[in-house]
C-alpha distance (Angstrom), angle and dihedral (degrees) to the residues before:
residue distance angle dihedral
X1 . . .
X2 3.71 . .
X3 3.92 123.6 .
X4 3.93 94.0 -109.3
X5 3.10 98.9 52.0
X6 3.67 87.5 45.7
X7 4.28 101.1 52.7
X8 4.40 100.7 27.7
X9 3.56 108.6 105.8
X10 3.49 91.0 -17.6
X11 3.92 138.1 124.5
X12 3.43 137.2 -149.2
X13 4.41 133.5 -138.6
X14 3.54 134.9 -143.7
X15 3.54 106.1 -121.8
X16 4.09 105.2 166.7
X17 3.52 153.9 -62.9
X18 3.45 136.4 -111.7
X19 3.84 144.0 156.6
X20 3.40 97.6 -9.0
X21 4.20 102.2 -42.0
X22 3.73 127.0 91.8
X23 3.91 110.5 -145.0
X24 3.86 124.0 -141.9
X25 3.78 133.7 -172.8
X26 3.69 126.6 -147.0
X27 3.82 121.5 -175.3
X28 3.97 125.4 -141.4
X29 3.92 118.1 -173.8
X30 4.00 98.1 -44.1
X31 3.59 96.8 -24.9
X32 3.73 133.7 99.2
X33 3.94 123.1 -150.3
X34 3.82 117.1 -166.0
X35 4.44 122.0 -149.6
X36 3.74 132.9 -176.0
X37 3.34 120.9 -140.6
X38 4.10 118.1 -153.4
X39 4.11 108.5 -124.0
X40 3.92 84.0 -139.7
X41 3.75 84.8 65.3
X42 3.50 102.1 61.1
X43 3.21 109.6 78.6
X44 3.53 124.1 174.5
X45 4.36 85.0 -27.3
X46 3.83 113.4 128.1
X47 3.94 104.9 -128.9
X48 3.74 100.5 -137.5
X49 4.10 117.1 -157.8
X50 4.27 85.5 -127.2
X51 3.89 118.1 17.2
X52 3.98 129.9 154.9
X53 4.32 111.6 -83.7
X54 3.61 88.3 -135.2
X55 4.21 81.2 71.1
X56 3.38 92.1 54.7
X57 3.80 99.2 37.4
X58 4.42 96.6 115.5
X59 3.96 77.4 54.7
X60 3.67 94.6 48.5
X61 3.51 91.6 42.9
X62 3.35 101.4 56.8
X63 4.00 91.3 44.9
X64 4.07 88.1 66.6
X65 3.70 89.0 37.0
X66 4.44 91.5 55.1
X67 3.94 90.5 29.6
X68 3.53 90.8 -114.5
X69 4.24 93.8 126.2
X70 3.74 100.4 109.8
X71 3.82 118.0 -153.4
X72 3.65 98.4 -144.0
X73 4.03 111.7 -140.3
């Protein structure tokens, strides 16, 4: 899946978090791709439950980049 098609018009989810990583979803078409997100990343950002993927494509990005974008099944 490439990152475009990934953050246009699309929206991401709160799933959960744990040790340290937040994990969002983003759908595609009929699939579903899971991300972490490292706390120690954040910032100052307000983690919203549902915000647009093109806000979270550097996070995105570097999921596909480390293999950590999960197809969900």
């Amino acid at each position: 899946m490439e990152l475009k098609e990934l953050v246009k018009d699309r929206f991401v989810h709160f799933v959960s978090y744990r040790q340290g990583f937040f994990t969002y979803a983003v759908g595609a078409g009929d699939k579903r791709y899971t991300f972490p997100i490292p706390i120690e990343d954040i910032g100052t950002a307000t983690m919203m439950r549902t915000d647009k993927a093109i806000s979270f494509m550097r996070w995105i990005r570097k999921a596909i980049v480390d293999k950590t974008l999960i197809e969900e099944k």
